[in-house]
N, C-alpha and C positions, 0 to 999 in steps of 0.2 A: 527229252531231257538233254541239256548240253551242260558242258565243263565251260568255267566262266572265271578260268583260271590265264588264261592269257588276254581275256578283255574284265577286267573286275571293273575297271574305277566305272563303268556306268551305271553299276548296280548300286554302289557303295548307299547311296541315296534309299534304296529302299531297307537300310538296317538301320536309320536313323535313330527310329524308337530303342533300338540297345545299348544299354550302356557296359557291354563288358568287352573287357581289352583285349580279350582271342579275336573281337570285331576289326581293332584297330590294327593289330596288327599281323590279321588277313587282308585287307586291304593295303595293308603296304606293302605287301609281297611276301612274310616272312614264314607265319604256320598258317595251316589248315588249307583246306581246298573246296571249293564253291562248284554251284550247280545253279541251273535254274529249268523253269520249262520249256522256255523256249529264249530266241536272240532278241529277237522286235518283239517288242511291246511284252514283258513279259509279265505273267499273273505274280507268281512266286520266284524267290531264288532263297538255296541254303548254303551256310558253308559249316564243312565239317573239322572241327577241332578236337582231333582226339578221340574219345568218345561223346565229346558235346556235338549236338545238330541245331544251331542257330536258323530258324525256319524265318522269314517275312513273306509277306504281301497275305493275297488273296489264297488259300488251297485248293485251286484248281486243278483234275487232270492231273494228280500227283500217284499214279499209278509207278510209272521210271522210279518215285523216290521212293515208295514203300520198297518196290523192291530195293533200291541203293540199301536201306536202312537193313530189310531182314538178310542180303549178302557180305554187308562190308562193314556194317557195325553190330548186330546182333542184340542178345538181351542187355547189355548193358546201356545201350546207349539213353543219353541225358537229351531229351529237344525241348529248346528254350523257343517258343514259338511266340510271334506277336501278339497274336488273340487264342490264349487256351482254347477256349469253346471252339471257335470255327475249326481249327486243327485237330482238336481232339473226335470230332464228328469224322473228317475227313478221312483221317485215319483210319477208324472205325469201319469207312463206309469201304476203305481197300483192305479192311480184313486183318489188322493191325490193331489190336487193343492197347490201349494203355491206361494207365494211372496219374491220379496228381502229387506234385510232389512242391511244399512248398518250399523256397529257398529265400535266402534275405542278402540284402543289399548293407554296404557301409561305405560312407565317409571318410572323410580327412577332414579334423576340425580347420578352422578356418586359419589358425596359427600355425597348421602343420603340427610333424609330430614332437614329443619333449625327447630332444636327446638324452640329456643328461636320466630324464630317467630307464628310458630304454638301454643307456648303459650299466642304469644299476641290475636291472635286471637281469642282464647277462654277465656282472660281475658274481651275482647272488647263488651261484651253481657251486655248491660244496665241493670238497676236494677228492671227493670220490668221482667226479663227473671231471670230462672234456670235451671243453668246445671245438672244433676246426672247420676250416672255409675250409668244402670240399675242393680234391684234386681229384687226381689219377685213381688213386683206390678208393676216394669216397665215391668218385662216380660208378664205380663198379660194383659197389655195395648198393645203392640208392636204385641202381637199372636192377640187380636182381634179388631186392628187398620183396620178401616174401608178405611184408604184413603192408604195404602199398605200393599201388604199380608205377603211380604219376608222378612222382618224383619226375626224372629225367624222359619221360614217354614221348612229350615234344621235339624231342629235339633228333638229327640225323645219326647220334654216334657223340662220343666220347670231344670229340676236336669241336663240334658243332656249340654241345655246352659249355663246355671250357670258357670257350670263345664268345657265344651270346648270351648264356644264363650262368647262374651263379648259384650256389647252397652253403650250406650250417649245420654242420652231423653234432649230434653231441652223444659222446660215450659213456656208455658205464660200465668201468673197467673196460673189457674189449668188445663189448658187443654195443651195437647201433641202438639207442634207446631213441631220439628222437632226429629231428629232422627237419629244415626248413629250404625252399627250394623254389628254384624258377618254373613255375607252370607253362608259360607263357612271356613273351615280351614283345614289346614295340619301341619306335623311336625315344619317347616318353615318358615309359616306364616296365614296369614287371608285373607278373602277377603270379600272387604266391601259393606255395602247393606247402601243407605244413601237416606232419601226423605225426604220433608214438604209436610203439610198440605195446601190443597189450598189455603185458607184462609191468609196463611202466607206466600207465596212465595215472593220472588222477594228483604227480607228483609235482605238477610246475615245469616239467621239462618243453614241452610246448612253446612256454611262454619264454624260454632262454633263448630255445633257437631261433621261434619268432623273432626276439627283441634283436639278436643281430644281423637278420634278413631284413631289418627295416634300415638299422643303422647303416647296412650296406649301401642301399636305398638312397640315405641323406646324404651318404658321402660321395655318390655318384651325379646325385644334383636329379633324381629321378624319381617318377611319381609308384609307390606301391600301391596294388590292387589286392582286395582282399573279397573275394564272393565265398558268401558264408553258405553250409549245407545243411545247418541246422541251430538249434540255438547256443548250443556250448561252444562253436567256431564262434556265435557271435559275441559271447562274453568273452572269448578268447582276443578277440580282435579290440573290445572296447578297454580289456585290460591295459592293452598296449598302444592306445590312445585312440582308435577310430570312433566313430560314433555310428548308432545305427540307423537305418537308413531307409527302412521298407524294407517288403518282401513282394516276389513275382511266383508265379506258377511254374513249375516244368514240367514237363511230361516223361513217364515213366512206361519204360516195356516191360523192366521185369516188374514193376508193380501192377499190371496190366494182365498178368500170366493168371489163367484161372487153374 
């Protein structure tokens, strides 16, 4: 198994079949780091984002990566594989169980999104709530937000996001109720990282921070991503204009765990 981190663009070609923007903007150098099984001619290559394992090609001879997976990412990790089946076998056969997990895809209607209403929506936050584009403290809250990790987890340090991602804390009184946030970025666009606090679910606040993580978005002239984890992200997401789009398989360790 080699690092494919200083020759990528030859591979770029075998993640065709993906459509998600931790692809895009691995390949132009920015997050995650790649692997494959060998330099010439190779069966597979994965790159890893975070806790995501974007897997292609064939699963040959993937002994190097079960171990990569059970030392450097452990039970959490998400692998987004081309062909569930072949993978999920492969896997198996290095001793490595896992689970399926399904996940859904969304769009951008074809007009793009409605500002005007995505304004209202984050006008629509009572006077008990406040909105703020994080800074210096929101970042400090958001990296050591006990109720989600991803927030800020892409990125090098405090300068790094500042500088290339961007977020939307919204308070109630003083404490962090909800939250919208760069996952990811590329030349392009962003891809977004959104959750509440227990405590505060089920009240719309989703949908505030949401709405001006998108309007961020239009005012940058940049395309947002949205990969849903289940179906309430995906009503979440059609709330604020996307549309839905399909769903794909992932593979699951800790659902894998007997």
């Amino acid at each position: 198994m080699i690092s494919i981190d200083s020759c990528r663009a030859p591979f770029a070609g075998m993640f065709g079949w993906c459509r998600d923007s931790m692809i895009k903007s691995y390949f132009e150098g920015r997050i995650g780091t790649g692997l494959a099984g060998k330099e010439t001619a190779p069966r597979w290559a994965a790159v890893r984002s975070g806790d995501f394992l974007f897997c292609a090609g064939e699963p040959s001879e993937i002994d190097g990566l079960t171990g990569f997976i059970r030392e450097s990412i452990g039970g959490d990790a998400l692998i987004i594989p081309q062909d569930a089946d072949s993978w999920q076998a492969a896997l198996a056969d290095c001793g490595l169980e896992t689970g399926r997990i399904t996940r859904y895809h969304t769009r951008l209607p074809e007009g793009g999104l409605d500002a005007a209403a995505l304004t209202h929506i984050t006008e629509s936050a009572c006077g008990c709530l406040r909105l703020v584009r994080a800074g210096e403290a929101e970042y400090s809250l958001l990296r050591d937000c006990d109720w989600e990790s991803s927030f800020v987890s892409q990125f090098g340090g405090q300068e790094d996001f500042l500088q290339n991602g961007f977020a939307f804390c919204l308070y109630a009184g003083e404490e962090l109720a909800s939250a919208a946030s760069t996952f990811g970025y590329y030349s392009g666009g962003y891809e977004l990282q959104i959750a509440t606090a227990p405590k505060f679910r089920r009240r719309g606040y989703a949908a505030v921070t949401g709405a001006a993580f998108l309007l961020e978005c239009l005012r940058r002239g940049k395309r947002p991503h949205w990969d849903a984890a289940h179906q309430g992200s995906v009503r979440l997401a059609c709330r604020l204009g996307f549309l839905p789009d399909g769903e794909y398989t992932a593979l699951s360790l800790r659902e894998g765990k007997k």
